[in-house]
ZAMARGU-4260 file (C-alpha; in steps of 0.2 Angstrom, whole numbers, plus 5000, padded with zeros to 4 digits):
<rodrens>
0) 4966/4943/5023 | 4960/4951/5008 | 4941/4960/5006 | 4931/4950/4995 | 4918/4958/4984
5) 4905/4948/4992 | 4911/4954/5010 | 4911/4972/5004 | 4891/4970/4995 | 4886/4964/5014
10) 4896/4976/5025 | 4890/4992/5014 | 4873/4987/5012 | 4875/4986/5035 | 4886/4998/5038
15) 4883/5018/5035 | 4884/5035/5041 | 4902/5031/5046 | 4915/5046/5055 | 4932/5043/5061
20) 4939/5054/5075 | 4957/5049/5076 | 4972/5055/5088 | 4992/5049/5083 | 5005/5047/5095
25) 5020/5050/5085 | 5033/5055/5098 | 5049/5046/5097 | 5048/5035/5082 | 5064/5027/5086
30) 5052/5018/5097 | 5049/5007/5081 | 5028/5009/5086 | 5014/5024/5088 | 5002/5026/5100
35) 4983/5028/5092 | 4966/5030/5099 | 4953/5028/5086 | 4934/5032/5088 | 4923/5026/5074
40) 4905/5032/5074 | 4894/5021/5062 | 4876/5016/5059 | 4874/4997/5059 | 4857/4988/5053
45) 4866/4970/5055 | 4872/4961/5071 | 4887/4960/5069 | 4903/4967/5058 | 4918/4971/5057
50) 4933/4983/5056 | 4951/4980/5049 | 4965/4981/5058 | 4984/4974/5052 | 4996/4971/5065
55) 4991/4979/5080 | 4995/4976/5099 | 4991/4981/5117 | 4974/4982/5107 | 4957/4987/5119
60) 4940/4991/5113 | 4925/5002/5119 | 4910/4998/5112 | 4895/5011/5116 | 4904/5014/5131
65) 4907/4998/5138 | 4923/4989/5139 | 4923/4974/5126 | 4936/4960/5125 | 4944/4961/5108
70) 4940/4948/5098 | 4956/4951/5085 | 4965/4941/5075 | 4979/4952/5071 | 4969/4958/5053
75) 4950/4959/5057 | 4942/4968/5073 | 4924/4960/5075 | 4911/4969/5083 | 4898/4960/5089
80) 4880/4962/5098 | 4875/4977/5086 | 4859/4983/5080 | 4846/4969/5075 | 4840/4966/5058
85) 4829/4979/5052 | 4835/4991/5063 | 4849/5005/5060 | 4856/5007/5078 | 4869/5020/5080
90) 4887/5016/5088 | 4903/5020/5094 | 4917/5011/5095 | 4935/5017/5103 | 4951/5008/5099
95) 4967/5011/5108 | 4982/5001/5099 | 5000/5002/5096 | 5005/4997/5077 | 5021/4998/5070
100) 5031/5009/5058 | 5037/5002/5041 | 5050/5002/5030 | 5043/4998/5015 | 5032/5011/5012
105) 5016/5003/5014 | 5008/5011/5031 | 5016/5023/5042 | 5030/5024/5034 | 5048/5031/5046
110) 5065/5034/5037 | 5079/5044/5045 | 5086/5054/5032 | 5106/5050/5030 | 5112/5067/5024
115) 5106/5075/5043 | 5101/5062/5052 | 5080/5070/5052 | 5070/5059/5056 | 5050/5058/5048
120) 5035/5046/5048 | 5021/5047/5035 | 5008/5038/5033 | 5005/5031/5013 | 4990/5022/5011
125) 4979/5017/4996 | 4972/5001/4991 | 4971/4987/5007 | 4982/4999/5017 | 4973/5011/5029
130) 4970/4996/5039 | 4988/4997/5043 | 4988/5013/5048 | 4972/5014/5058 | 4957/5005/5061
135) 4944/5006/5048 | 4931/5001/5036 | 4942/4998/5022 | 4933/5000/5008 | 4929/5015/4993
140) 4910/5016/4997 | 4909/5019/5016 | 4917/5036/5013 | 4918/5046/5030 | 4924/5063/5036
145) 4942/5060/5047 | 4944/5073/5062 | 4962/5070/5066 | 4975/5073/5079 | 4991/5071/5081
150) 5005/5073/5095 | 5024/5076/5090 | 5040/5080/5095 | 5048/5098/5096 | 5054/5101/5081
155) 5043/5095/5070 | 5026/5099/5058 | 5014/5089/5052 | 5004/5088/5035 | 4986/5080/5033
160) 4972/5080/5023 | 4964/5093/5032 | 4974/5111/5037 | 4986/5110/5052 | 4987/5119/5069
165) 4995/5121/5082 | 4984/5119/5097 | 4997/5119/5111 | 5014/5110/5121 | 5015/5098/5134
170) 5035/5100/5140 | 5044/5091/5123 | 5027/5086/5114 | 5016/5096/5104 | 5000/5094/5100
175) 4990/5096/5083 | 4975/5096/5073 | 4967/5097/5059 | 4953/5102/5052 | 4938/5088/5048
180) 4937/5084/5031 | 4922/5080/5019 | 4918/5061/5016 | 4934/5051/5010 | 4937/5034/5006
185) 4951/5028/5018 | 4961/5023/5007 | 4964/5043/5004 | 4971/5047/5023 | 4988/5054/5027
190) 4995/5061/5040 | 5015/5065/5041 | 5029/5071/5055 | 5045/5079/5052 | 5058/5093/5050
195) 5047/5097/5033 | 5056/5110/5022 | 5040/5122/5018 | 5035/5135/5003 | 5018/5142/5006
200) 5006/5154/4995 | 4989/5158/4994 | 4978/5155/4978 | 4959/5156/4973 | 4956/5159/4992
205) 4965/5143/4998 | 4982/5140/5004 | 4992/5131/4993 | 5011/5123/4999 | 5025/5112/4994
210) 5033/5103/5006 | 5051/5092/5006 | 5063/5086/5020 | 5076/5098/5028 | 5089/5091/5019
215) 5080/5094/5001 | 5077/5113/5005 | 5089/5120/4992 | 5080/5109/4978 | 5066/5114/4982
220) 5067/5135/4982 | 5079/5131/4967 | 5062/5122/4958 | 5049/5133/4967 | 5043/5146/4954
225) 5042/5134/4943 | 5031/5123/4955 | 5020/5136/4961 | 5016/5143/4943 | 5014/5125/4938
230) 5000/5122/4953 | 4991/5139/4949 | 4991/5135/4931 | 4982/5118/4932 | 4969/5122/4947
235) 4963/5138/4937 | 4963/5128/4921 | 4952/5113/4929 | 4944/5128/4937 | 4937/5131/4920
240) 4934/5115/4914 | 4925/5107/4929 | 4908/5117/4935 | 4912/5110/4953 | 4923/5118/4964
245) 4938/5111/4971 | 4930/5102/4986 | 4943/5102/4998 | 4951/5117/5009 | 4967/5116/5005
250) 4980/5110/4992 | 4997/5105/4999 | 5011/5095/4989 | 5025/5085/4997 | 5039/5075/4991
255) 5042/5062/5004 | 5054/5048/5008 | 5048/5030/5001 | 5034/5033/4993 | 5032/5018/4982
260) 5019/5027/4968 | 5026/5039/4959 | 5011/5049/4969 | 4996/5048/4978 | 4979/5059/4978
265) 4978/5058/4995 | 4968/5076/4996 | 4972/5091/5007 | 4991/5085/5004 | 4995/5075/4988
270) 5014/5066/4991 | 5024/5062/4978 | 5042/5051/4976 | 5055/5064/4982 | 5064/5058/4968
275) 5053/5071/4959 | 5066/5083/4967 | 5082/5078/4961 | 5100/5084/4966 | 5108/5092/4953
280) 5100/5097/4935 | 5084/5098/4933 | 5079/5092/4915 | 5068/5098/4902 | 5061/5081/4904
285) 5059/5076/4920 | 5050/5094/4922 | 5039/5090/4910 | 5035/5073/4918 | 5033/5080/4935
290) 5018/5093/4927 | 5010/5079/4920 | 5013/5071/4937 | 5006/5087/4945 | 4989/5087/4934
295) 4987/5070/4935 | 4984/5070/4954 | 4975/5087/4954 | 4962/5078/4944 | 4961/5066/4955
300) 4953/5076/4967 | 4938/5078/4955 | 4939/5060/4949 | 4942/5048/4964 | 4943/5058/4979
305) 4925/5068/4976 | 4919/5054/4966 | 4926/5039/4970 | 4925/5021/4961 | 4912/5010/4972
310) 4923/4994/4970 | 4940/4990/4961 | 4932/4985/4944 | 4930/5002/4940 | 4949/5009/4944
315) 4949/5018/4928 | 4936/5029/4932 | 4950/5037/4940 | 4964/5030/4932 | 4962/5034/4916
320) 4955/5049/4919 | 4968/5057/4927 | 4980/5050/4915 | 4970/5057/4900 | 4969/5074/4910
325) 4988/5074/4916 | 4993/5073/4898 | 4981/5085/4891 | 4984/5099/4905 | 5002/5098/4905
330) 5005/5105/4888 | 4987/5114/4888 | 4989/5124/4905 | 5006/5122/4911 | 5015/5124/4894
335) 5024/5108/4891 | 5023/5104/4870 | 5023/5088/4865 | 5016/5078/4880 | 5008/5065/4869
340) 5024/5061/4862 | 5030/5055/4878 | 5015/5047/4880 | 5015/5038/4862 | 5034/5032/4864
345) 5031/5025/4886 | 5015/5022/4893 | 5006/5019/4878 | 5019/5005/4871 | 5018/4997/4889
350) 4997/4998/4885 | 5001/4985/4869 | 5011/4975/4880 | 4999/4973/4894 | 4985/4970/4882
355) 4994/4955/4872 | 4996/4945/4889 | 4985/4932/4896 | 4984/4946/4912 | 4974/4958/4900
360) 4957/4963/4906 | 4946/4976/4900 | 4947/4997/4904 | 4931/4990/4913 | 4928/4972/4919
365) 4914/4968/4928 | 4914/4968/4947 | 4912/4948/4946 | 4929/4947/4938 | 4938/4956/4953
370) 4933/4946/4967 | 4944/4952/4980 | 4957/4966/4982 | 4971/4956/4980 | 4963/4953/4962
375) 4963/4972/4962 | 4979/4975/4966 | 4984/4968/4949 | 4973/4979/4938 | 4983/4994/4944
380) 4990/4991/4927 | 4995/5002/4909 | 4976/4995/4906 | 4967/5005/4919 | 4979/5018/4914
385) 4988/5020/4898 | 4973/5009/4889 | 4962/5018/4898 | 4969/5036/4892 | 4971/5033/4874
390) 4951/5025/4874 | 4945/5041/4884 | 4956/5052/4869 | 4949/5041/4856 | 4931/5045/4865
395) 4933/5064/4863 | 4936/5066/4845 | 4923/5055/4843 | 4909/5065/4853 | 4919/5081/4854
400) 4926/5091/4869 | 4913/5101/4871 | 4900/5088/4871 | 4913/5076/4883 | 4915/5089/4894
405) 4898/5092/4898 | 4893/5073/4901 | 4907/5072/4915 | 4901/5089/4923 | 4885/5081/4922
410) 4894/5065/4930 | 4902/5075/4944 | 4888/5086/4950 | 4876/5071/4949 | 4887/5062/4961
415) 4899/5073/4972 | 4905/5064/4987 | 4898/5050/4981 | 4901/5031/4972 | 4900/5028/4955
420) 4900/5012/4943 | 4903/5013/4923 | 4885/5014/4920 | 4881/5030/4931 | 4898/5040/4919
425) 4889/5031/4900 | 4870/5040/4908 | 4880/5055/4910 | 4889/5054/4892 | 4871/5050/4885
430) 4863/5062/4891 | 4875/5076/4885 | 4877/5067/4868 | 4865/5061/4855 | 4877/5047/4850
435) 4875/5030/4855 | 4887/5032/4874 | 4880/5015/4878 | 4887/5005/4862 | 4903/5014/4862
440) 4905/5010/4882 | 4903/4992/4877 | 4916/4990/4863 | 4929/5001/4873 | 4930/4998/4890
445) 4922/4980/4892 | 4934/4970/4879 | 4950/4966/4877 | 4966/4969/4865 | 4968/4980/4854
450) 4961/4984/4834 | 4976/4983/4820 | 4974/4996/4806 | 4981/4990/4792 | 4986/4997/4775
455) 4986/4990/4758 | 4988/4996/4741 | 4977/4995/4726 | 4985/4993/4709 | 4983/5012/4708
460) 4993/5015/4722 | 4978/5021/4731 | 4980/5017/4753 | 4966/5007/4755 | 4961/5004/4775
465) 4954/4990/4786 | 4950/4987/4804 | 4956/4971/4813 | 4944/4970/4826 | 4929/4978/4833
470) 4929/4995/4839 | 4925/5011/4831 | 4940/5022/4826 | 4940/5039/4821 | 4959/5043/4816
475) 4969/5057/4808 | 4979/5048/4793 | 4993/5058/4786 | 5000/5057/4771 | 5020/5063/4765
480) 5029/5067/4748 | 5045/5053/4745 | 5055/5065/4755 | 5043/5063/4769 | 5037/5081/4768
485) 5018/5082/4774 | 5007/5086/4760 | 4988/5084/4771 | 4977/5069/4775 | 4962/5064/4779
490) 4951/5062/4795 | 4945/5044/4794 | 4930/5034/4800 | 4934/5013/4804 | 4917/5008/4810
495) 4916/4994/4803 | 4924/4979/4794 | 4920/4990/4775 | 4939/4993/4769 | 4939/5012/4765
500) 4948/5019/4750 | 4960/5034/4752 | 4959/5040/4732 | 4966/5055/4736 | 4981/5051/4744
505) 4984/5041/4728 | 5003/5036/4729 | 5008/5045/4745 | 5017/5039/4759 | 5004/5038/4773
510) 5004/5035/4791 | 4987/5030/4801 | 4985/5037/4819 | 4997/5052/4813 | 4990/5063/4829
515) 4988/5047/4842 | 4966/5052/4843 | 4965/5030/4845 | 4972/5016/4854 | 4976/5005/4840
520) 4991/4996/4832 | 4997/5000/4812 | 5002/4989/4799 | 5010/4997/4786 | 5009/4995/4768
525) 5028/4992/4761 | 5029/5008/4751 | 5026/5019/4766 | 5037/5006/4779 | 5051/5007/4767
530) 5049/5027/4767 | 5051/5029/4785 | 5065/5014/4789 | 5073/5023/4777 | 5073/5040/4780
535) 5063/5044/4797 | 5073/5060/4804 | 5064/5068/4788 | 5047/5067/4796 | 5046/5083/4804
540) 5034/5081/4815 | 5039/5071/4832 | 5021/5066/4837 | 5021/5055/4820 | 5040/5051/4822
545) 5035/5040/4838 | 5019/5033/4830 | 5033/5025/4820 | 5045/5021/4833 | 5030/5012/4843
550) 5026/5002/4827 | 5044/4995/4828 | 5043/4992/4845 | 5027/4982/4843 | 5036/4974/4828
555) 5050/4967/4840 | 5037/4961/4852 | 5030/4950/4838 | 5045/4944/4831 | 5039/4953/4814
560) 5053/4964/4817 | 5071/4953/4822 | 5083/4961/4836 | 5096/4964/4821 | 5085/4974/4812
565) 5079/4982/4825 | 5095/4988/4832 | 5097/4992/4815 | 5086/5006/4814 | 5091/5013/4831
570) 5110/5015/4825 | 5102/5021/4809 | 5090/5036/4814 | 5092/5038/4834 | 5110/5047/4830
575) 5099/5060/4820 | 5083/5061/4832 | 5080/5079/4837 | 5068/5077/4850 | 5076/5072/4868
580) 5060/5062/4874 | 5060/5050/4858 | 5080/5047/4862 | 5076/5042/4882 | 5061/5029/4875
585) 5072/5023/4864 | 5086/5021/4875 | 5075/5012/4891 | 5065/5000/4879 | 5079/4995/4870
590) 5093/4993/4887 | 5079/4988/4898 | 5065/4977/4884 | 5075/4971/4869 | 5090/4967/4876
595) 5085/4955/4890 | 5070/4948/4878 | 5075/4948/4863 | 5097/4947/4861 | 5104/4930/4865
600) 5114/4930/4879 | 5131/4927/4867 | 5127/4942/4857 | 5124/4955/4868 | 5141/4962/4872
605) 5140/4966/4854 | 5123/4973/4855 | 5129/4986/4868 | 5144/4992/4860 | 5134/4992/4845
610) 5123/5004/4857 | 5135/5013/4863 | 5142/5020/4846 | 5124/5025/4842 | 5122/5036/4859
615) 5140/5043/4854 | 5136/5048/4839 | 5120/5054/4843 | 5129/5066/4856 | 5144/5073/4844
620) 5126/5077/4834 | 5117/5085/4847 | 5112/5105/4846 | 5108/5108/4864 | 5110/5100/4880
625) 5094/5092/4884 | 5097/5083/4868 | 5114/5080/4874 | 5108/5074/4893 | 5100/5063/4885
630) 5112/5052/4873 | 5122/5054/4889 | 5110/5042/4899 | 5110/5029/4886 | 5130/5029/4883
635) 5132/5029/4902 | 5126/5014/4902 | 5133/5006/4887 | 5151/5012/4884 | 5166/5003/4889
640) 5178/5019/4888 | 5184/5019/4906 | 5195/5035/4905 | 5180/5044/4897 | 5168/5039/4911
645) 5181/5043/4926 | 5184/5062/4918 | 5163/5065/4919 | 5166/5061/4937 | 5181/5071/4940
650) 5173/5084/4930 | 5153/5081/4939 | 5147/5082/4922 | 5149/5075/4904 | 5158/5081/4891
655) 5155/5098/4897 | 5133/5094/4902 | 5128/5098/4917 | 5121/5083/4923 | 5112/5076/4939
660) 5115/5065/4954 | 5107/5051/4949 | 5115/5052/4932 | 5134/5052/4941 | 5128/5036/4951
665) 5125/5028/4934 | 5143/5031/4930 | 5149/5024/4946 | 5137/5007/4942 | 5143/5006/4923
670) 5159/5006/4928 | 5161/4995/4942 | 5150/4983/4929 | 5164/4984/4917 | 5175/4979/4931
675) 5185/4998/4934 | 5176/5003/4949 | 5181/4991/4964 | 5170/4993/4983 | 5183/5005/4990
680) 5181/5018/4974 | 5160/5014/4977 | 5164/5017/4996 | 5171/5035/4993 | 5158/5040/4979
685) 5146/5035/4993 | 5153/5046/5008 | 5155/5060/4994 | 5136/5058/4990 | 5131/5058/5012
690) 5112/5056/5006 | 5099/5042/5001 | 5103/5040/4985 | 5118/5036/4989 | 5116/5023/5000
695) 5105/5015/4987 | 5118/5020/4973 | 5131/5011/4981 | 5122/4995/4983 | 5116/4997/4964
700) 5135/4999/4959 | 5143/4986/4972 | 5130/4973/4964 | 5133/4978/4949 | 5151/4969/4950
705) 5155/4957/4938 | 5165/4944/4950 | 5158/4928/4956 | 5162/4936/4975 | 5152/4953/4973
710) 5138/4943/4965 | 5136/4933/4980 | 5139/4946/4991 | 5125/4958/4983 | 5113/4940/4984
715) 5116/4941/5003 | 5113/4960/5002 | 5096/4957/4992 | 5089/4944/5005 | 5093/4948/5022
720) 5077/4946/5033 | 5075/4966/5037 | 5082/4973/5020 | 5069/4986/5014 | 5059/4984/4998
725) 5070/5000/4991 | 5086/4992/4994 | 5080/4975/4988 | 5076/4988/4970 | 5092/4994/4970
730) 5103/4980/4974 | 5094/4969/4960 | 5095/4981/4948 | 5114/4981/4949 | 5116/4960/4949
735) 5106/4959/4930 | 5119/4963/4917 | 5115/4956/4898 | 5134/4957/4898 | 5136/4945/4912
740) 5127/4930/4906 | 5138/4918/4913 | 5142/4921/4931 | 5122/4926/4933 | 5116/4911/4929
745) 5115/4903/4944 | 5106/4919/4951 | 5092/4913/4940 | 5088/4897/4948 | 5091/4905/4966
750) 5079/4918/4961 | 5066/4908/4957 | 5067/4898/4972 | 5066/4912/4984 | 5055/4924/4977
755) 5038/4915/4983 | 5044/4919/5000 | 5051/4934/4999 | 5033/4941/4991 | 5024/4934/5006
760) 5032/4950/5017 | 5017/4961/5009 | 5012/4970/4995 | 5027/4981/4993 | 5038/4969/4992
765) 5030/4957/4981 | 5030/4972/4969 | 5048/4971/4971 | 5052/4955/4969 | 5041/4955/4954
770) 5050/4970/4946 | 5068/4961/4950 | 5063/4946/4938 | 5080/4943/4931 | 5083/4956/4917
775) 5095/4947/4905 | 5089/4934/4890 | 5083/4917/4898 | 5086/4901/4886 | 5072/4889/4886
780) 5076/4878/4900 | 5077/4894/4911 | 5059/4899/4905 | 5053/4881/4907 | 5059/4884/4924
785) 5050/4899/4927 | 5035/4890/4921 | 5037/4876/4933 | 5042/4887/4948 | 5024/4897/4946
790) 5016/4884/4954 | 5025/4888/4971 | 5019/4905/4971 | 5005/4911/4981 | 5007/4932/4980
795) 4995/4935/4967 | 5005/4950/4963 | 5022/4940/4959 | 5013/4926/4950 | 5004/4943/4937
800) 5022/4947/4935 | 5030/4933/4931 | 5016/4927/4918 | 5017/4944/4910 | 5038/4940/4908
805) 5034/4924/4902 | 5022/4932/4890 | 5033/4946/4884 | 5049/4933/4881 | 5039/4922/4872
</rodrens>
């Protein structure tokens, strides 16, 4: 039953002055359940109310001392005979319960780890999920501090929000605690069990930590210099930006077992996807994505955890913060150049996307327009993020950062553990500014779309520039020589629909947005579209190079730009790219966007080999091996060379680059795709590999089969009742092949009929099932059957998703 806003207004204006006091019985989790005891102090003015609760049993209640009868109905716990009207009558209510573990990753999560067979629970919460975990008042604005406890077996440590200890055995249980924490939404609890793999420091007078599981322990002292210097770095640089301290006591980091975010704030102990930790080589890339990872959560405990959002209209005022400040203090603090050309060629295109569909929403609707948390649940979207981080870019070259940073220490002081709303950030802004906070606020955040910037040409040859659309813009323009050497620009000023005249830049090739300082599209004028389709490796700088390459993405999702040309310019200019995070966008959007969207199902197998001699190319070109590593991915999945593919398996690397695990498994799946890897060769890749990813690269590969029998079978492996939401991931990504048209096509139709249900096992799973939409071109019967087959579904979460495909293949 989801929280409506309406519920929430009622129970927050009742409820108050909330504390939890919680002790976890997780001993023997092979037991499939945990024992809990709940006490929950809270002031009440109303009569009644209630508490959520998912799935409990063997549920009993004490209410102010007296033994109730539950009245539950296996989501809410109603509490009854409260304070009267007018009054604010203090209680306590005591809840003994059973709930069970999960697999999906979606409340106390239990995995038992392959390669050791270690077992481990954690609990992963956020939105609509505490209430799985524990019973609670599940929303941002009844913050409370958590004192929790926890009982385990020998053997085992524990992580929570609050620092950890050992208070004592009983025979083969040990018993914990933590210390009480300041006021925290629920949605930001964790506690985890298990063999955890430790490496513990002290910094600014706090104990600092990464944790991983056992079998992960090498990973993790091969990667922890870099880790430690990476968390020091970014807390002393926020340090220095924000005037309030960091408000918790402790800042521990673990990469656990199914997380299904690629991390979550949860303070005291942020956990990330263990996937952060790979086996093997640790890229250039991937490092810089885990420091953007790191500072993006580190914010978080400014913006979300000390200030928190009041209700879900406001996600960004965490979201886009943390996104706009993960970028920034990756390459300002933790050294990592050229962040915002990752962020220019990913999350930024996947911004345009979202904001062409009918799902799109503003950075900041209003809190009528999410009128319950499953509406929420659909705004944890590239608007709330991506959007979100480009317009809070945009907003500090337009007031300054000296200026922007002032009104957001006004914003956090003002309101530390506290709520906030969009109006209570704009007073802060205005009062540190004397620009108009309130007016930009309005254009930015509480509209949708985006503004085109387009270029025309006078007959002088002078770049003349007009808005389409409303905001204010202030934007670097760039302007190049024929040979695409830079030769200055100008900082320019759209606020309003007046074209303005670029006279000195009088027949120069030029290029809008040069620096990525706004969140808008470019339109090029022919002269200077013509330059860089034909010569864009000139253009030294690689922030401006994918400015470029996200025009001709955009151009493909318009149709402005056809597939064939498209792919023309990829074989064209990616062989000769120079920067190794401009090949992998390149790569993804084209294998994972264009291909399935935009190449008809005949032509594909051309379009791949047609790929597949770009990445070749590109590699035989490559200076070093990141670059290398990285036409590797892309021709892993495209060539059809059997014999080259088995000797970077014989030799566990390519063509001489160290590569890693996940990267062999991609192997194994490309070429049992082509047809040369059969279950018994997957079996004994599978036993070679012994861990997780292993398991689920097998059932990738195995799916990944082009026969009519290995497709039925990975069907059968995809919908058994208990599979787990990864292994429903993995084995779907293996069944879609663009080269496999034909014997998939059924798979379609049988999709769309069993999706609804599947996405009724929770919100985990519908994200799922959503994210396994069939990922090969769809004629127009199919996407008339998609069409039809929406009005069957009731997840809120499957139906955004399959609007947004029908969106993006139209």
């Amino acid at each position: 039953m989801s929280l409506t806003l309406a519920e929430a207004r009622a129970r927050a204006a009742a409820v108050s002055h909330v504390a939890y006091d919680l002790a976890f019985d997780l001993t023997r989790p092979e037991r499939g359940d945990y024992g809990l005891r709940a006490t929950v102090a809270f002031a009440c003015r109303e009569d009644e109310t209630f508490l959520e609760l998912v799935g409990a049993r063997e549920v009993s209640l004490v209410l102010d001392g007296r033994p109730v009868e539950p009245d539950y109905d296996g989501a809410r716990l109603r509490l009854r005979g409260l304070a009267g009207p007018g009054s604010a009558g203090e209680h306590e209510v005591v809840v003994t319960a059973r709930l069970p573990y999960v697999t999906d990753g979606d409340g106390m999560h239990t995995f038992t780890d392959p390669a050791d067979g270690a077992r481990y629970v954690c609990a992963y919460v956020g939105m609509d999920v505490a209430q799985k975990v524990f019973p609670c008042f599940d929303q941002n604005d009844l913050k409370a501090p958590f004192t929790v406890r926890a009982s385990t077996d020998q053997g085992v440590t524990v992580l929570g929000n609050g620092r950890a200890s050992r208070d004592g055995e009983d025979g083969d249980v040990v018993h914990w605690s933590f210390t009480t924490t300041p006021p925290l939404p629920p949605a930001m609890f964790v506690v985890g069990a298990g063999p955890w793999h430790t490496r513990a420091w002290e910094h600014a007078g706090l104990p600092f930590a990464w944790h991983c599981r056992a079998s992960l322990a090498a990973e993790l002292d091969r990667d922890i210099d870099e880790l430690q210097a990476t968390t020091n770095a970014c807390f002393d640089h926020y340090a220095g930006l924000f005037e309030e301290p960091m408000p918790f006591d402790s800042y521990e980091q673990a990469f656990v077992p199914g997380q299904n975010w690629g991390a979550l704030e949860t303070p005291g102990c942020v956990t990330y996807r263990d996937e952060l930790l790979p086996r093997g080589r640790t890229t250039d890339r991937l490092r810089a994505n885990r420091a953007t990872t790191i500072a993006h959560e580190m914010a978080h405990m400014w913006f979300g955890d000390l200030v928190t959002m009041t209700w879900w209209e406001d996600t960004w005022l965490q979201e886009s913060f943390a996104d706009y400040m993960g970028y920034r203090v990756a390459e300002d603090a933790a050294g990592h150049a050229g962040r915002l050309v990752a962020f220019e060629t990913t999350r930024k295109v996947n911004a345009y996307n979202a904001d062409a569909r009918r799902s799109t929403h503003p950075v900041a609707p209003l809190a009528d327009d999410v009128p319950d948390v499953d509406a929420a649940a659909t705004n944890f979207d590239m608007i709330s993020y991506a959007k979100g981080n480009a317009a809070l870019r945009q907003l500090v070259v337009w007031l300054g950062d000296e200026t922007f940073l002032a009104g957001v220490n006004r914003y956090l002081s003002r309101h530390r553990f506290g709520n906030t709303v969009l109006a209570d950030f704009v007073a802060a802004l205005d009062a540190a500014s004397d620009r108009d906070a309130v007016a930009w606020a309005q254009a930015w955040l509480r509209s949708t779309g985006f503004d085109t910037v387009h270029v025309r040409r006078d007959e002088d040859g002078v770049p003349v520039l007009r808005r389409a659309g409303t905001r204010p813009h202030r934007l670097w323009v760039a302007a190049y020589d024929d040979d695409l050497s830079p030769v200055g620009g100008e900082l320019v000023d759209l606020a309003d629909d007046e074209p303005v005249r670029l006279d000195a830049l009088a027949g120069r090739v030029v290029l809008p947005n040069a620096r990525s300082d706004t969140y808008a599209q470019v339109a090029l004028d022919d002269r200077s579209a013509s330059a860089f389709a034909d010569g864009l490796p000139r253009l030294a700088d690689p922030l401006a190079r994918a400015v470029v390459w996200g025009s001709w993405f955009a151009g493909v999702r318009t149709g402005a730009l056809g597939a064939e040309d498209y792919l023309g310019l990829v074989a064209r200019h990616l062989p000769r790219e120079t920067e190794p995070m401009i090949v992998t966008s390149v790569v993804n959007r084209t294998l994972t966007s264009v291909l399935a969207t935009r190449v008809p199902a005949d032509a594909a197998p051309a379009a791949v080999a047609r790929l597949a001699e770009a990445f070749d190319e590109g590699l035989a070109a490559a200076g070093d091996d990141e670059l290398r590593l990285a036409f590797v991915e892309g021709l892993a999945a495209t060539t059809r060379d059997a014999g080259r593919l088995r000797r970077w398996l014989d030799a566990d690397a390519a063509d001489g680059v160290a590569w890693y695990a996940a990267l062999r498994w991609s192997v194994v799946a490309r070429l049992a795709a082509i047809g040369e890897a059969d279950a018994a060769f997957v079996e004994a890749e599978r036993r070679r590999d012994g861990t997780v990813d292993g398991e689920l690269g097998a059932a990738r590969a195995l799916a990944a089969r082009p026969g009519a029998d290995a497709k039925a079978a990975a069907w059968a492996a995809a919908t058994e009742p208990d599979v787990s939401n990864r292994r429903f991931q993995w084995v779907m990504r293996g069944l879609w092949d663009v080269e496999q048209a034909a014997v998939l096509a059924p798979y379609v139709d049988r999709y769309l009929a069993a999706a609804p249900g599947l996405a009724e096992r929770g919100q985990a799973f519908a994200q799922a099932v959503g994210g396994a939409f069939p990922a090969v071109h769809l004629d127009a019967a199919q996407l008339a059957a998609v069409e039809q087959a929406l009005a069957g579904v009731s997840s809120t979460i499957l139906r955004r998703d399959w609007e947004d495909e029908l969106d993006d293949r139209r």
